[in-house]
N, C-alpha and C positions, 0 to 999 in steps of 0.2 A: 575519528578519521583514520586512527593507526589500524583499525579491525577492519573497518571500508576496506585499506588499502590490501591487508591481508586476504581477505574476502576476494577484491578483482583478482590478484594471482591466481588464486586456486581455481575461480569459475571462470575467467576470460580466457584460460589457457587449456581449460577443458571443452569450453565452447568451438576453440579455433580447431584446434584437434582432432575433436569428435570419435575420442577412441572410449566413449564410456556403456557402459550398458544400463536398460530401461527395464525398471518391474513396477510393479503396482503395488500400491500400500493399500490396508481395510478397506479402507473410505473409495479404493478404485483409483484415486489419483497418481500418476507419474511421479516415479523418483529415481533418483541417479547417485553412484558414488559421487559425483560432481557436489550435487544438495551435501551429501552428508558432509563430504571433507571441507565444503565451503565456511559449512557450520561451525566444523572442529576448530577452524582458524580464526575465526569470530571468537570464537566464545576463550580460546588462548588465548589472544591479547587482554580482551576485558579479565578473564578470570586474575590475567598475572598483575594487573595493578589494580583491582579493584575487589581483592579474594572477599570482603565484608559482603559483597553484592548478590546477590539471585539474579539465576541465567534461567531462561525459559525460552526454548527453541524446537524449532517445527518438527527436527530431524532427530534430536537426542534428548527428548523431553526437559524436566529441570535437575538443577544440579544447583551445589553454594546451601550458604543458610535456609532452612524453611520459616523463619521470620524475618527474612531480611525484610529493614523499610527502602530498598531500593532493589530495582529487578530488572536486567537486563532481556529484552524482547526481541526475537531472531527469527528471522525468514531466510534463510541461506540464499536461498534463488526462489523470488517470486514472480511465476510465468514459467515454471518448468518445461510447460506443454510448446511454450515459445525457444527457451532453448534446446530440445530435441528435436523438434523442428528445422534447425538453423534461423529461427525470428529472431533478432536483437532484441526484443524491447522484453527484458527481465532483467531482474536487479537484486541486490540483498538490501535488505530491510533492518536496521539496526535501532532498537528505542530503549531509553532509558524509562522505565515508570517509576515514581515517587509515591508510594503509599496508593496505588492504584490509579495515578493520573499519567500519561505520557509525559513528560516535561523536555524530552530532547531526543532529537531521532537525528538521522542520515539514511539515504536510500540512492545507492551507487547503483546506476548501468552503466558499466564499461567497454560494454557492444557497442554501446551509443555516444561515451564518451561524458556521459553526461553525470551529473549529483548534485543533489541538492540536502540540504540541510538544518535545520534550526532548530532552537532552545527557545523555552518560556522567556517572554519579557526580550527578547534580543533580537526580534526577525527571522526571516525563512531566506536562506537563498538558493541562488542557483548556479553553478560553476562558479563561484567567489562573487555576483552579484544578486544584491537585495531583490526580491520577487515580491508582488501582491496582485492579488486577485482583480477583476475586474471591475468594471461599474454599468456593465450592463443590466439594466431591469424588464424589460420586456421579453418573457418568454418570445416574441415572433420574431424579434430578433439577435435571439442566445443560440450559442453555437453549445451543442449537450454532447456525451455520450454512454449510451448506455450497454448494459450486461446483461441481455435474453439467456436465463437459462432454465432448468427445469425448476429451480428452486421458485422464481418468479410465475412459470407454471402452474405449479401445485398451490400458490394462493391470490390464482385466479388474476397476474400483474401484467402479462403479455397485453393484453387489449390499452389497458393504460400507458405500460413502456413503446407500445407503435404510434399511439396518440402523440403522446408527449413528440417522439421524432418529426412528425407531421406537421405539428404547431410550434414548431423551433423552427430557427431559419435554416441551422447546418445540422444537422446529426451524424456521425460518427461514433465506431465502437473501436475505442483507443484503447481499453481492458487493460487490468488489474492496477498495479499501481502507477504506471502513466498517465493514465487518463485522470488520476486527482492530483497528479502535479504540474498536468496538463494545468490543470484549475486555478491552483496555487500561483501561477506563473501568471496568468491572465491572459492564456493562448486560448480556452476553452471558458463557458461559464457555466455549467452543471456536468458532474460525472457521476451516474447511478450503476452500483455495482451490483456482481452477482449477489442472490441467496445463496448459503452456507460458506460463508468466509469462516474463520476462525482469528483469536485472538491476534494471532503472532500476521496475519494478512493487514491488520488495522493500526495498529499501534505507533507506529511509526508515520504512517499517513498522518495522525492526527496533529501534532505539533506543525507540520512543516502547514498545512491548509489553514492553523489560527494564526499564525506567525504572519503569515499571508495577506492577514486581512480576512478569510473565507468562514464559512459555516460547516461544521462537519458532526453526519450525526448516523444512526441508522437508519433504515426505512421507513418507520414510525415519530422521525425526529427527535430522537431521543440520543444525548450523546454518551455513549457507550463504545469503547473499543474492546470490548470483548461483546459485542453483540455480532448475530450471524450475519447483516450487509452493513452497507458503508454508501450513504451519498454525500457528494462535499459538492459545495458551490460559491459563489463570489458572496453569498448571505444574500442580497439585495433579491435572488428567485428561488430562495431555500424551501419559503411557507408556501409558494404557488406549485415548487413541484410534488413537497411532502402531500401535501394536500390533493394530489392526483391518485398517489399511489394507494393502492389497498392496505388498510388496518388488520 
């Protein structure tokens, strides 16, 4: 919570501002001194009371022991594209992993006002209250959203992901880590995200969606947070949607 809190300073005050400049990293995506410094401030609170730890973050790669059995997991701002924009809905991403399991995250948007929270065994919440997923089962009347991108494209998943909208009752594309705490909360009941996430996009998703109550897994239903997409849902329409998407 103390890195959360660090984290909103440096990115909420850069967001209201807007005095930052935009370049493109390898992979072509948007970054900003906002991303990095957001990061720097993250990874100072965790580093200063938890030096034993491994840090591994989007902005300044890893740093700390290279055997730690504990690793901290960082997205400084996920949704970038949304805060150069002027979009609120992006957030920092903060996960603890245990010998490669997530066991505890927080994912602050203070655009929005909003965080949510949880640890293994102790529930997910949401602004200081308990969250859990839904109990809808019928895709025709699940509200979904998903993540058309070229990654979905290239193995052939666009015909499936229009489908899937089609044969839902609501569909909406609430994107990146909203729309699976959308999930988490039981405002939504399937969120299928883009192809080519990376680890530091997933890690933190995962606890607060089991915490929940929910299902979260990749594309191929497999749970993996360092796999390249991420779909969560309330579990009860996880094998109806897995089961659409392309292998």
């Amino acid at each position: 919570m103390r890195a959360a809190n660090a984290a909103d300073e440096v990115s909420h005050a850069g967001f209201n501002n807007r005095s930052f400049t935009v370049s493109r990293k390898s992979d072509n995506s948007e970054v900003t001194e906002i991303d990095r410094n957001t990061e720097t401030a993250i990874s100072s609170v965790l580093r200063e009371a938890f030096p034993e730890f491994g840090i591994y973050g989007e902005e300044h790669g890893t740093s700390g022991p290279s055997d730690a059995e504990y690793v901290w997991v960082i997205d400084p701002i996920d949704g970038t594209t949304n805060f150069v924009r002027g979009v609120p809905v992006w957030g920092s991403l903060i996960a603890l992993v245990h010998n490669e399991v997530p066991v505890l995250s927080v994912v602050s948007a203070p655009a929005l006002g909003m965080r949510w929270w949880a640890s293994i065994g102790e529930g997910a919440y949401f602004n200081g209250t308990r969250i859990y997923v839904s109990s809808v089962s019928e895709l025709s009347q699940a509200h979904v959203s998903t993540t058309p991108n070229k990654g979905w494209e290239k193995v052939g998943g666009l015909p499936a992901l229009q489908q899937l909208q089609v044969d839902a009752l609501r569909s909406r594309g609430f994107g990146d880590f909203w729309q699976h705490m959308l999930v988490a909360q039981g405002a939504i009941d399937v969120a299928i995200d883009a192809i080519g996430l990376a680890p530091y996009d997933n890690a933190a998703i995962y606890p607060i969606v089991q915490e929940a109550g929910g299902t979260i897994t990749d594309r191929l239903g497999k749970s993996d947070w360092r796999a390249n997409s991420m779909v969560s849902s309330n579990g009860f329409l996880h094998s109806t949607v897995i089961d659409r998407l392309p292998s």
